[in-house]
C-alpha positions as CSV (number, residue, x, y, z in Angstrom):
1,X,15.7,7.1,-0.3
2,X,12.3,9.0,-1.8
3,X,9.7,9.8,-0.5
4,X,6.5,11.5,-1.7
5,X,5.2,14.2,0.5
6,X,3.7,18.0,0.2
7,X,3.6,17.2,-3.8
8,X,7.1,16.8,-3.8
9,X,9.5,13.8,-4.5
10,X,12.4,14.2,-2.3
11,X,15.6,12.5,-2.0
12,X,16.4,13.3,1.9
13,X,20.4,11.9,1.4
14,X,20.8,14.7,-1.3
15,X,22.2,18.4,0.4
16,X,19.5,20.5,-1.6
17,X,16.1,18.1,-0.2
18,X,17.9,18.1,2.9
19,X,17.4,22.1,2.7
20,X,14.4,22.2,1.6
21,X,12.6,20.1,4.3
22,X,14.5,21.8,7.2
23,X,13.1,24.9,5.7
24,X,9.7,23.4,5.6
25,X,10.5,22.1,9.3
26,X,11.8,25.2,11.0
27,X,10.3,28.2,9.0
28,X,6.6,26.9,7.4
29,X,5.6,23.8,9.8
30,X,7.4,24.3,13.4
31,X,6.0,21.0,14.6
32,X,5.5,20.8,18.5
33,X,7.0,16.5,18.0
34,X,8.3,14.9,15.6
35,X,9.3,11.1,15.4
36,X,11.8,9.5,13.1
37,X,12.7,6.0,12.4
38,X,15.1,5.0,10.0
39,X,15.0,2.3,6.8
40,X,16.5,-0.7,8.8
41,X,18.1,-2.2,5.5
42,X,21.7,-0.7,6.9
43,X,21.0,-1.0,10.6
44,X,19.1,-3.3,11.8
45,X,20.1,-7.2,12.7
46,X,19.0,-8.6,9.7
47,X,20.3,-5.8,7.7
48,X,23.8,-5.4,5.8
49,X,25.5,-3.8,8.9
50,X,27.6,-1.4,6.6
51,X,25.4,1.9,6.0
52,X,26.5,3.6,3.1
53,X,26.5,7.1,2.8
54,X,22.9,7.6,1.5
55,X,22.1,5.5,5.0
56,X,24.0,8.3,7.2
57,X,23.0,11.6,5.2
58,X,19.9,10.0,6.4
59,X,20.7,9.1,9.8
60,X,22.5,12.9,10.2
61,X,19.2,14.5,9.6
62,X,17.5,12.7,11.3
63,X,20.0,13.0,14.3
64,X,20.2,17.2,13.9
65,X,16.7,17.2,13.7
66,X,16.4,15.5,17.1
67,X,18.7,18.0,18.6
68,X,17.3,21.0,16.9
69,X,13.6,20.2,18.3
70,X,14.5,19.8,21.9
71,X,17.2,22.9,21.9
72,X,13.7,24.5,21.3
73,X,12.0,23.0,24.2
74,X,9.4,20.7,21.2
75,X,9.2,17.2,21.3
76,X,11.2,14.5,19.1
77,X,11.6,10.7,19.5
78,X,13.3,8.0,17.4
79,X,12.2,4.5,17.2
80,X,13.9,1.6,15.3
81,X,14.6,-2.7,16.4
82,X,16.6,-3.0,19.3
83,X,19.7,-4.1,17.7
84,X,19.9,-1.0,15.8
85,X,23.4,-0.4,14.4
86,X,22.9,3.3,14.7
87,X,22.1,3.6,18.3
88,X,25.4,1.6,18.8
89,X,27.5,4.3,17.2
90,X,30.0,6.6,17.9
91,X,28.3,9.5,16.0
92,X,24.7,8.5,18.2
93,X,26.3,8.2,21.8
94,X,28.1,11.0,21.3
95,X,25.2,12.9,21.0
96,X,22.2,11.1,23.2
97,X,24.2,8.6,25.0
98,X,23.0,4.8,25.1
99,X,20.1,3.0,27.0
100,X,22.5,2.3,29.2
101,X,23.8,5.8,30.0
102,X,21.4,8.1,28.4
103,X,22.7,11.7,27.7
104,X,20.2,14.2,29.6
105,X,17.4,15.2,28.2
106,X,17.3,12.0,26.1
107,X,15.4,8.9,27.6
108,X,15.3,5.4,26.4
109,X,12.7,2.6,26.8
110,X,13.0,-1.3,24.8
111,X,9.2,-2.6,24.9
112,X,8.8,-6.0,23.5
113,X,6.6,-5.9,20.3
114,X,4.1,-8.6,21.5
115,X,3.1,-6.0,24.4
116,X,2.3,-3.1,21.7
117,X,0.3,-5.9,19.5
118,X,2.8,-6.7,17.5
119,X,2.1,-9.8,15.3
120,X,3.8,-11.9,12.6
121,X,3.0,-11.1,9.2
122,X,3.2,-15.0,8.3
123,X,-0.4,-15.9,7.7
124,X,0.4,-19.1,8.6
125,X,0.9,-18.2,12.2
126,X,-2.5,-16.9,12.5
127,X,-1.8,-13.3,13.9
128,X,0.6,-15.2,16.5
129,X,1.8,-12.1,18.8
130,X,5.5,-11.6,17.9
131,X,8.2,-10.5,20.6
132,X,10.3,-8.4,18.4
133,X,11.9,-5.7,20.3
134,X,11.8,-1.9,19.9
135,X,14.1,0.8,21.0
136,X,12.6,4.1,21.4
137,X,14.6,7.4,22.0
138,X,13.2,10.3,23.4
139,X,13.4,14.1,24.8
140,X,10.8,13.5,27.1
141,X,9.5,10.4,29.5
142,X,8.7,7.3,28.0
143,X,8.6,5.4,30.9
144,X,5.1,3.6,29.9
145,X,6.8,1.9,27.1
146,X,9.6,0.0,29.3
147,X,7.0,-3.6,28.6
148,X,8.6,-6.0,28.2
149,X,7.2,-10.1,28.1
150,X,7.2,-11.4,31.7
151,X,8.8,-8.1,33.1
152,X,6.5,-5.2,32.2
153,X,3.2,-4.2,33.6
154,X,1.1,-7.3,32.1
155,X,2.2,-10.8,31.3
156,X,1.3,-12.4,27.8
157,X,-1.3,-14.1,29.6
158,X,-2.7,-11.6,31.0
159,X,-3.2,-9.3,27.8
160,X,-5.6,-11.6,26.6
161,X,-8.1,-10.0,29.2
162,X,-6.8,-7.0,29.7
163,X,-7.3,-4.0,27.0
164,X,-4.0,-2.4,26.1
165,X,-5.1,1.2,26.7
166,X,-6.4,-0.1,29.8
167,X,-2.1,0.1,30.6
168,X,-1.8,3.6,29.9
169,X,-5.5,4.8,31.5
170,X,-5.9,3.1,34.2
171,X,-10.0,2.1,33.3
172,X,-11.1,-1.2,32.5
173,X,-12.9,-2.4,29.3
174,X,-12.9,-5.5,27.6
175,X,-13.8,-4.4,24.4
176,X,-11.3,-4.3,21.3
């Protein structure tokens, strides 16, 4: 898994990249948030459902990371599909607990993708919204995002009239 980022290639499933950007995390950046989601090629429903090893170096990070920034009181959050074979393990539960039973400080919220705008990439379905679920982990409240089709704060029909910021700020507008 590479990415390119502060003119550097890095490989974050190899030990010495792994270094690097937790030096660049803790000593030169010290973000107040971060947010992590995952390649869902090993995780996700659609996916292989076997990580290798690359796919948890990956997921270890991103899971010490997590911990690291709320043991010093900054933000973190983790988002990936609902059916997210990592959220389902051992190794994650152990450490942040399930939507179910959530390990203190960590929160969870599932919003259904057609309530963020989500659409279908298929051009023939004309921007059609899509319901695709989300899981989203967090250190601190993310109570907005529990929307969810026919449960949450608006109904499909209903977003066609109402602004989705409107949701979060409580003012009216029906521009776009």
């Amino acid at each position: 898994i590479r990415r390119t980022s502060y003119g550097q290639r890095w490989d974050l499933s190899d030990p010495s990249a792994q270094g690097r950007w937790c030096w660049l995390i803790c000593e030169v950046l010290v973000p107040l948030g971060l947010h992590f989601a995952l390649p869902c090629t090993s995780w996700c429903a659609l996916g292989s459902h076997s990580p290798d090893e690359e796919a948890w170096q990956l997921a270890d990070l991103t899971m010490d990371s997590l911990e690291h920034q709320a043991q010093h009181g900054r933000l973190a959050s983790f988002e990936g599909p609902r059916l997210h074979g990592l959220l389902a393990s051992e190794r994650w539960t152990s450490r942040f607990g399930s939507a179910f039973a959530p390990t203190p400080p960590w929160q969870y919220a599932s919003p259904d993708g057609c309530m963020c705008r989500v659409v279908s990439p298929d051009p023939v379905d004309d921007g059609r919204p899509m319901q695709k679920g989300y899981s989203i982990v967090a250190n601190f409240s993310v109570d907005r995002l529990k929307i969810r089709c026919r449960e949450g704060l608006v109904s499909p029909l209903a977003r066609k009239s109402l602004h989705f910021a409107d949701i979060f700020d409580g003012e009216g507008s029906d521009e776009d």
